[in-house]
C-alpha angles and dihedrals in degrees: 000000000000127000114206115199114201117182093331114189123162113182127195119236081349108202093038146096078252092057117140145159130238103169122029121202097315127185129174135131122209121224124237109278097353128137112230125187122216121199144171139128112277119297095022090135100266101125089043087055099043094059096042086059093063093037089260083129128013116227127240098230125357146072125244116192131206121204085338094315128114105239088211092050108119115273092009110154104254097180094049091054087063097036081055093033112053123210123204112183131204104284104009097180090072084075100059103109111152117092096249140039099235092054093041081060101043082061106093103035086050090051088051086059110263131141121267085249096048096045087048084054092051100047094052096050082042085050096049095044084060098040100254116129149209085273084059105055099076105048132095110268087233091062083067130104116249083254104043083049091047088058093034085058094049093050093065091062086046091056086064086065088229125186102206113050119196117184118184107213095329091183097043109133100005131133114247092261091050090038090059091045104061102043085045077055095049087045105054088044087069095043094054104036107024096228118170102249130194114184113187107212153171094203117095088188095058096045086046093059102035111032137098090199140354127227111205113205119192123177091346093307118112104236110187132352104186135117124302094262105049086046087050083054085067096055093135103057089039079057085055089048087058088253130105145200126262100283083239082064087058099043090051089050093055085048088056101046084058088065100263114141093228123149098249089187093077125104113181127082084228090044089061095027078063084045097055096043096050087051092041082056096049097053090052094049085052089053096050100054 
């Protein structure tokens, strides 16, 4: 279930006064069932990246290896690699197109060539995984919440029992409820059945709390690809890359510059929540000797 990213350089109208660059010489390579982050302003290159890793956009220059196989080696199963690797796009839901949920669903697994009863199969377990029941499976897709679309649309991509998820924004334009839910959804999904994600967002907050690991992309180059709390160190060059840390970094980081020995790397309420209370503890061991 691993990519492997060696060199990777994709250029716009190549050859040309327009010529530019979204990825620059980009390697990497995902471990099996981790949930990886991938941040950047906007048009660091992400989006660019994302579709190159299921074949959507061939790179320049570049390999990227599936489970150890180049996906632009000659006769390699295209179609396979995004049935295996799962796309999600921004707004998904703008997708949705059958007249009921159930059908919109079946979609992709029909299209990869099952039965109307195996693709049906497929789109209920798909369904359930998401939250959406048996009330659900017969209405219009439009009748749905921004939310409950939001799940229906990455059900159909579940129904392709994938093993590499990639969401593009997942949370992009929802309410806080729908918001939580979603990502509470994505999360779940990788807890249960260990799929490699890679969740491409804006909020420092959300890959703090989810992710394995974050990749940080800046004018196309990948800058650093470590856990949440060694990219957080860097939140001031992050700051010069028009991103930012989780608020809770910040606020660490003013505790720490009031002489408090707090840990300013973390990025999670519960993470500093576990820091306050360690040094709440030491300084009641000190006064009690």
């Amino acid at each position: 279930m691993s990519i492997k990213a060696e060199g990777l350089t994709y250029i716009y109208q190549a050859g040309t006064a327009m010529e530019s660059y979204a990825v620059r010489d980009i390697s990497f390579e995902t471990k099996d069932g981790e949930f990886i982050g991938l941040i950047g302003h906007t048009g660091s290159g992400k989006s660019t990246l994302i579709q190159q890793l299921n074949g959507l956009i061939k790179p320049t220059s570049g390999k990227i290896y599936y489970n150890g196989e180049d996906i632009h080696s000659e006769g390699y199963d295209m179609k396979r690699l995004r049935q295996r690797v799962g796309l999600v796009f921004q707004y998904p839901e703008y997708q949705l197109f059958e007249t009921d949920v159930l059908t919109d669903v079946k979609f992709g697994p029909k299209n990869m060539g099952m039965s109307d009863i195996e693709a049906e199969e497929a789109a209920k377990r798909a369904l359930k995984l998401v939250g959406i029941g048996e009330d659900f499976y017969k209405r219009s897709p439009f009748e749905l919440s921004g939310g409950q679309k939001r799940r229906a649309a990455i059900a159909g991509v579940l129904a392709m029992d994938p093993e590499v998820l990639i969401l593009d924004e997942p949370a992009a334009g929802l309410d806080p409820l729908g918001k939580t839910e979603i990502l509470e959804t994505i999360a779940r999904l990788h807890r249960e059945r260990n799929n490699t994600i890679i969740m491409v967002s804006h909020s420092m907050e959300d890959v703090a709390e989810y992710a394995d690991r974050i990749m940080v992309l800046d004018d196309g180059k990948l800058v650093y690809f470590d856990s949440p709390k060694e990219v957080f160190r860097h939140y001031e060059e992050l700051e010069k890359m028009g991103l930012s840390a989780p608020q809770i970094t910040y606020l660490m980081g003013d505790l720490k510059k009031r002489g408090l020995q707090v840990d300013d790397s973390v990025g999670t309420v519960a993470e500093a929540c576990r820091e306050i209370l360690r040094l709440w503890k030491e300084k009641e061991e000190k006064s009690a000797e």
